[in-house]
TORLUM-210315 format. One line per 4 residues: number of its first residue (from 0); their letters; for each residue x, y, z of N, C-alpha, C, O, CB. Coordinates in pm, 1 decimal, padded with zeros to 6 digits. Atoms other than C-alpha are relative to their C-alpha. Glycine has a CB too. Layout:
NUM	a	X,Y,Z,X,Y,Z,X,Y,Z,X,Y,Z,X,Y,Z ~ ... .
This chain:
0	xxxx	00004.4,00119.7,-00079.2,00044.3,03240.5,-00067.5,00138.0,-00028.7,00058.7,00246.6,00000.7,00008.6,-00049.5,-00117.7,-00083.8 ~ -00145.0,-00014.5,-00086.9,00303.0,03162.8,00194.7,00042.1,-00161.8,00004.5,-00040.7,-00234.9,00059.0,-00022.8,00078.2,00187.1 ~ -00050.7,00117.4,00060.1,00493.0,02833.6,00097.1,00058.9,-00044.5,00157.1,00095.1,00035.1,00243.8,00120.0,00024.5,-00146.4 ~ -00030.1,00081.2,-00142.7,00581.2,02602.8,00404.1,00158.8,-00084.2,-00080.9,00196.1,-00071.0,-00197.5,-00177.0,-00146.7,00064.4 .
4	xxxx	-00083.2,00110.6,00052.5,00885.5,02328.6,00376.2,-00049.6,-00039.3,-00065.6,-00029.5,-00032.6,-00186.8,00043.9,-00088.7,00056.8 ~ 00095.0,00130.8,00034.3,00619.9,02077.5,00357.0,-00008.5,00024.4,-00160.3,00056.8,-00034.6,-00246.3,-00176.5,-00000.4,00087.2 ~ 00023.4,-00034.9,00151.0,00484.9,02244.9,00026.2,00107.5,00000.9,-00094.2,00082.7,-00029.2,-00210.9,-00053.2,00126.9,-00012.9 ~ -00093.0,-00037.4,00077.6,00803.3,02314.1,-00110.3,00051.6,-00173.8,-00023.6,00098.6,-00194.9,-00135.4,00108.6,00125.7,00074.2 .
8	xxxx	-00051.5,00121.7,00051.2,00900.8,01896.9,-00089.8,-00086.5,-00072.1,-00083.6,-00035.8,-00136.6,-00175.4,00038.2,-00081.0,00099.1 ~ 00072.4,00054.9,00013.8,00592.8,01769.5,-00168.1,-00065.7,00046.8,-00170.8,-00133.1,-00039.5,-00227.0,-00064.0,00010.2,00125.2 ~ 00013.5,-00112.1,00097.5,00530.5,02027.2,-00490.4,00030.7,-00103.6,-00114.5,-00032.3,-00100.1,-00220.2,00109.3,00146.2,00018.4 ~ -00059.3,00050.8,00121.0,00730.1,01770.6,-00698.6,-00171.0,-00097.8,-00043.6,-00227.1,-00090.2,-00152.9,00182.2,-00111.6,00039.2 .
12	xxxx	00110.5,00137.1,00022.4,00402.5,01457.7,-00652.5,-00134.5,00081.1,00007.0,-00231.6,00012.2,-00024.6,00005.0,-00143.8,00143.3 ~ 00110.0,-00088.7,00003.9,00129.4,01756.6,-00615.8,-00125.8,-00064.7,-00113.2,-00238.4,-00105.5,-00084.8,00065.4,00155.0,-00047.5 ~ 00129.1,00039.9,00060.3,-00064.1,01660.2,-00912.3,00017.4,-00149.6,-00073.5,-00033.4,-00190.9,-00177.8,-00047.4,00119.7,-00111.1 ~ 00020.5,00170.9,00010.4,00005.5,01287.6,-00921.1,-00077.1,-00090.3,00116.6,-00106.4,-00209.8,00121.4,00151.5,-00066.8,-00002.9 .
16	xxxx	00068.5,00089.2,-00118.1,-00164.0,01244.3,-00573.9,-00146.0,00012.4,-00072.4,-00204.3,00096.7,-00140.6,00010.9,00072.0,00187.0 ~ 00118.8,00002.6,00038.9,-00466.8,01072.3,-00612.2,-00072.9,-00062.7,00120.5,-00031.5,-00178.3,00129.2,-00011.9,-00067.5,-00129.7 ~ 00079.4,00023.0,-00118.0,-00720.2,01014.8,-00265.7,-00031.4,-00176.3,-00082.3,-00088.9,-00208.4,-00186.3,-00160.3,00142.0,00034.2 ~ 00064.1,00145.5,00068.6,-00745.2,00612.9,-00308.4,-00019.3,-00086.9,00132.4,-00017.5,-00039.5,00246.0,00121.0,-00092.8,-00126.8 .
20	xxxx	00046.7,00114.2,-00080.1,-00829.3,00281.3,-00127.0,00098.2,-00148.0,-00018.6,00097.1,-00206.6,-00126.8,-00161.1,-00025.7,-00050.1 ~ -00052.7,00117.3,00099.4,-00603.6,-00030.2,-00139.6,-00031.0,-00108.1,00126.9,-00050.3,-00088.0,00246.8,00196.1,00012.9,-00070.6 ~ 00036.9,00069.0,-00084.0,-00666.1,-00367.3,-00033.8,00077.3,-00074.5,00048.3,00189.2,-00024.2,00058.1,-00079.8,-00047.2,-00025.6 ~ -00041.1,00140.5,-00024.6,-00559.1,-00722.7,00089.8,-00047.2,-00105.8,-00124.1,-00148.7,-00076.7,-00187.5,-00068.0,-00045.5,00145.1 .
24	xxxx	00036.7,00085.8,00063.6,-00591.6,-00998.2,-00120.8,-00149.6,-00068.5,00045.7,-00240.8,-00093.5,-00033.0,00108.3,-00076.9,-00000.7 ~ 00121.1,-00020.1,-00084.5,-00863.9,-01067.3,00137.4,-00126.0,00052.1,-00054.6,-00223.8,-00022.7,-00052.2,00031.5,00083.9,00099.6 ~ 00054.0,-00084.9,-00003.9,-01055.9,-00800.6,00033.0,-00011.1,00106.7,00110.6,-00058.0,00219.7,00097.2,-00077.0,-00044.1,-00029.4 ~ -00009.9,-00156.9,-00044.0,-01001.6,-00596.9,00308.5,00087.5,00069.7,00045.7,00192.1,00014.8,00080.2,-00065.8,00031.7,00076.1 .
28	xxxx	-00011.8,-00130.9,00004.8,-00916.9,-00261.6,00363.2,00186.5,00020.9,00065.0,00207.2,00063.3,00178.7,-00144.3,00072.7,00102.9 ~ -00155.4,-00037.7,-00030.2,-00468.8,-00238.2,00369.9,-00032.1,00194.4,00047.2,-00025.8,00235.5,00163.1,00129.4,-00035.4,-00191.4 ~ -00040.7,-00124.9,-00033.8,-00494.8,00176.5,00319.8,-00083.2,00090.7,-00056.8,-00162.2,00074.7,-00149.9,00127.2,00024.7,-00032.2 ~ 00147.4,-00115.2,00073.1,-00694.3,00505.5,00271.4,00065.7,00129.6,00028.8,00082.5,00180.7,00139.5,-00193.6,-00001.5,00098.3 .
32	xxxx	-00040.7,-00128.0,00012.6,-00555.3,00805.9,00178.6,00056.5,00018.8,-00138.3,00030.8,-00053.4,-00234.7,00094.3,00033.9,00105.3 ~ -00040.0,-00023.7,00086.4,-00359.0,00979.1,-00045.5,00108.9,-00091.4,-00051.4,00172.5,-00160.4,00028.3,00016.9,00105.7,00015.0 ~ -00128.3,00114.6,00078.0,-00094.1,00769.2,-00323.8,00040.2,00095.9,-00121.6,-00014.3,00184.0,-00188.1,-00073.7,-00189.5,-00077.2 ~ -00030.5,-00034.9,00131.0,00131.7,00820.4,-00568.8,00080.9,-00127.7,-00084.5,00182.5,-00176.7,-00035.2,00088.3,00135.6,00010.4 .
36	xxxx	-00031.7,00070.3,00041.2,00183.2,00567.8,-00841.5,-00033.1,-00140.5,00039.4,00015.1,-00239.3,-00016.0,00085.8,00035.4,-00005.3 ~ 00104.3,00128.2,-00011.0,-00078.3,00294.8,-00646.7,00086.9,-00020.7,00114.7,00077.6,-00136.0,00156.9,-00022.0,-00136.8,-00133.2 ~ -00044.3,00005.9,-00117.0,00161.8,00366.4,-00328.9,-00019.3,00118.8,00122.8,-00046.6,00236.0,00097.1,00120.8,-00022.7,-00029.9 ~ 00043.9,-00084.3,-00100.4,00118.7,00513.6,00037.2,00055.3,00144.9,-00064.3,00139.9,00149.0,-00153.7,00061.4,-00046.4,00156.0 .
40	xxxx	-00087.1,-00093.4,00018.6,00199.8,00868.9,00014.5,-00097.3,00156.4,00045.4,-00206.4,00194.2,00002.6,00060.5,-00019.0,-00167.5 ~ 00083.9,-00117.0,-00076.7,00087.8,01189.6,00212.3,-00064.8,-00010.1,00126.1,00002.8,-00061.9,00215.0,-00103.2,00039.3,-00073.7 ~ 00043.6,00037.7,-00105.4,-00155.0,01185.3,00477.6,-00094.3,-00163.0,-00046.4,-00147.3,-00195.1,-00152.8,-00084.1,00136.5,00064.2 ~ 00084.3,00123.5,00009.3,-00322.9,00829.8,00545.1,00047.8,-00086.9,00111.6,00128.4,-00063.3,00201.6,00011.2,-00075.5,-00142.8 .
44	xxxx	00007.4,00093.7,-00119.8,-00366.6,00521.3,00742.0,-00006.0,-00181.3,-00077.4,-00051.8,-00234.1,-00178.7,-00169.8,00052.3,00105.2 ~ -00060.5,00120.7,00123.3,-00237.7,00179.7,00659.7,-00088.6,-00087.5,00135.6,-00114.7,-00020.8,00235.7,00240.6,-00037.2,-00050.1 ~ 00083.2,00036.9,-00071.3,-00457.2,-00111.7,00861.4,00091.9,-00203.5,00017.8,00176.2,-00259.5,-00052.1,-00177.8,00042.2,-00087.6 ~ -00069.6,00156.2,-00004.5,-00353.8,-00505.7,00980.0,-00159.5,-00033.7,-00096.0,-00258.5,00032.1,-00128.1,00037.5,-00105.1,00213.3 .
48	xxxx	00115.4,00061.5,00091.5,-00579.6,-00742.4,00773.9,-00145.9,-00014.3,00091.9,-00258.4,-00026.6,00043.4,00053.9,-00166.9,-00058.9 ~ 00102.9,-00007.9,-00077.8,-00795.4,-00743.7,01081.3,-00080.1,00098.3,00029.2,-00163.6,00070.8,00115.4,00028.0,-00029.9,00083.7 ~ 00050.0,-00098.0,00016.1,-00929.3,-00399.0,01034.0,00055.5,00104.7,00109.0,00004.6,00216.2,00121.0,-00130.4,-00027.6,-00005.8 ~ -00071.7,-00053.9,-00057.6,-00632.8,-00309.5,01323.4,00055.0,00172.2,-00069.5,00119.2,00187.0,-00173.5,00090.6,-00110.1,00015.7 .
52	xxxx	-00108.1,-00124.3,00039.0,-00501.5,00061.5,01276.5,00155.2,-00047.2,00004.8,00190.4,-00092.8,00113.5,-00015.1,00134.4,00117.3 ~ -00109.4,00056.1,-00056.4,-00123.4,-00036.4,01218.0,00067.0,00116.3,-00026.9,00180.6,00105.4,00019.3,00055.4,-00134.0,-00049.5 ~ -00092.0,-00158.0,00044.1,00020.7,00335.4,01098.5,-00102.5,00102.3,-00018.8,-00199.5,00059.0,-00080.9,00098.7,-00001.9,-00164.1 ~ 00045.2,-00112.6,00067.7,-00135.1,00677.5,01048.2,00092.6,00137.0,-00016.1,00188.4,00173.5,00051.9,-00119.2,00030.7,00067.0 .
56	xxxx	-00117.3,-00149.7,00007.4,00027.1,01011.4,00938.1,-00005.2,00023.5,-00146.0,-00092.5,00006.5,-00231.1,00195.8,-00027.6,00054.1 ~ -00079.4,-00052.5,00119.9,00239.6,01138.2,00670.1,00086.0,-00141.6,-00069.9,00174.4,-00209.8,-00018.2,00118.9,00134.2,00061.6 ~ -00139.2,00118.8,00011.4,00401.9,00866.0,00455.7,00074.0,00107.3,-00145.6,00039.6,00207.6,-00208.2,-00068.9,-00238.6,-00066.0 ~ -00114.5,-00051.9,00102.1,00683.9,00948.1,00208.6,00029.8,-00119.3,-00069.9,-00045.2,-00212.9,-00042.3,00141.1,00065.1,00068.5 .
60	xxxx	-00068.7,00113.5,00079.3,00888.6,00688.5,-00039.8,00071.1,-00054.8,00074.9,00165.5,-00096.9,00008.1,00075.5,00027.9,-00110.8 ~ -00037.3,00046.7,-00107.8,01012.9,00553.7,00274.9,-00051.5,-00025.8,00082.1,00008.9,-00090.0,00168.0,00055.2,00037.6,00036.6 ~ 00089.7,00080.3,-00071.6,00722.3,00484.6,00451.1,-00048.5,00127.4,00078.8,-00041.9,00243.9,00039.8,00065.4,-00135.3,00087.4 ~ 00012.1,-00126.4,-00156.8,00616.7,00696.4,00793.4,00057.5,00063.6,00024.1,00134.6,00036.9,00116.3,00002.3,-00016.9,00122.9 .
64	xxxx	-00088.9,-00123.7,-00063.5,00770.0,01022.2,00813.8,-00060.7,00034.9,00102.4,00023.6,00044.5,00191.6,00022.5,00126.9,-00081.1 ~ 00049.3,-00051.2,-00135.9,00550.9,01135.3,01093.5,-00138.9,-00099.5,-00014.5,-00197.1,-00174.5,-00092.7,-00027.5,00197.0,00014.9 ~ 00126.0,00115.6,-00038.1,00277.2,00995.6,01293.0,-00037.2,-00102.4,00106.8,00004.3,-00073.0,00218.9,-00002.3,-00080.5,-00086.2 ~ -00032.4,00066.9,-00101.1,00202.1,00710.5,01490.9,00004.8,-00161.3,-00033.2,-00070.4,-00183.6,-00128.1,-00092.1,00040.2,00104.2 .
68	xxxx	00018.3,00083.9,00013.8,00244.4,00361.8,01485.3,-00008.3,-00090.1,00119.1,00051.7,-00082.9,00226.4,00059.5,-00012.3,-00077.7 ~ 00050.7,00054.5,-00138.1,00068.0,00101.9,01684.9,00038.3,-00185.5,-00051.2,00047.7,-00240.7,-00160.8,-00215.0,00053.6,00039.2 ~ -00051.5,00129.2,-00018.0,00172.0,-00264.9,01806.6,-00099.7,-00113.2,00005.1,-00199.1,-00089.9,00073.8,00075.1,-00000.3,00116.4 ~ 00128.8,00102.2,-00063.2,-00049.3,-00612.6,01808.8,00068.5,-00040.1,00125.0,00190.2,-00056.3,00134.1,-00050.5,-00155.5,-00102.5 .
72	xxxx	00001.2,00061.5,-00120.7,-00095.7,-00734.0,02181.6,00054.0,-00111.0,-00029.5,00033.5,-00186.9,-00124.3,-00118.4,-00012.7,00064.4 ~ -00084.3,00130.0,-00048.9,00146.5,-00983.6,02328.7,-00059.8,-00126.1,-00061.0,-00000.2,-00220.0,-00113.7,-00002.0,-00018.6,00168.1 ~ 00055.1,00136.9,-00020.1,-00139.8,-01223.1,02312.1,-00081.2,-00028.7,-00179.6,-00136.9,-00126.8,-00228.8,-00134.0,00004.9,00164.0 ~ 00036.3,00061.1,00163.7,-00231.3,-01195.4,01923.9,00055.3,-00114.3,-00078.2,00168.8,-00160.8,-00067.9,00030.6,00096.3,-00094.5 .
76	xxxx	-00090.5,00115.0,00070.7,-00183.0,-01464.6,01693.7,00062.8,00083.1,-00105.5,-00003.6,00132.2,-00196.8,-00087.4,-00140.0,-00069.1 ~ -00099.4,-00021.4,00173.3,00109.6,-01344.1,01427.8,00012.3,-00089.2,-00051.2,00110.8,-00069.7,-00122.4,00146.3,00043.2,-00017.5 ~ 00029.3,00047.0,00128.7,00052.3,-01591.9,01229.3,-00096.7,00023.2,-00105.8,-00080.1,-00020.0,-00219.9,-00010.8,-00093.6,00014.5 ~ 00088.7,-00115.2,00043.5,-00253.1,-01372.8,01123.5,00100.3,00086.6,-00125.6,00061.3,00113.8,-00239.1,-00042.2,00108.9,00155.3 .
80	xxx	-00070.5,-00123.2,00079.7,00051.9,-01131.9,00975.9,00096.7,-00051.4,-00030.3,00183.7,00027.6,00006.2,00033.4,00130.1,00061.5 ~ -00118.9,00123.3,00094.5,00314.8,-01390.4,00806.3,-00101.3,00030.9,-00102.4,-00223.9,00037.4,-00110.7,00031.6,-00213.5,00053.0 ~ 00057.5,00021.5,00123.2,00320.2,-01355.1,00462.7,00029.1,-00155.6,-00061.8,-00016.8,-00188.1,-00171.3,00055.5,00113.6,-00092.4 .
């Protein structure tokens, strides 16, 4: 088997990732993908409380290493996204 970077950083959290679901206090749906330790981590997609896409990709212990991230319209209310 032919070992990439990727594999070679990622090798350390290999068998601590676990495919999960996390929420909002809300109940709904913050993120869906892979975690390690009940945080983003690998491929996945993180969401606004409004069921908005707000990140997808690769995350790391730093958040979005690759990927894309998307903006709410001018005309949204952010007070929606105040914690």
């Amino acid at each position: 088997m032919i070992m990439t970077s990727y594999d070679t950083v990622n090798i350390l959290f290999r068998d601590l990732e676990v495919w999960k679901q996390l929420f909002y206090e809300n109940g709904s749906l913050m993120y869906f993908g892979f975690t390690v330790s009940g945080l983003p981590y690998d491929s996945g997609t993180v969401f606004f409380p409004d069921g908005t896409i707000y990140q997808e990709g690769l995350f790391g212990v730093k958040g979005l290493l690759s990927g894309r991230e998307y903006y709410l319209p001018v005309s949204s209310d952010l007070k929606a996204y105040t914690r």
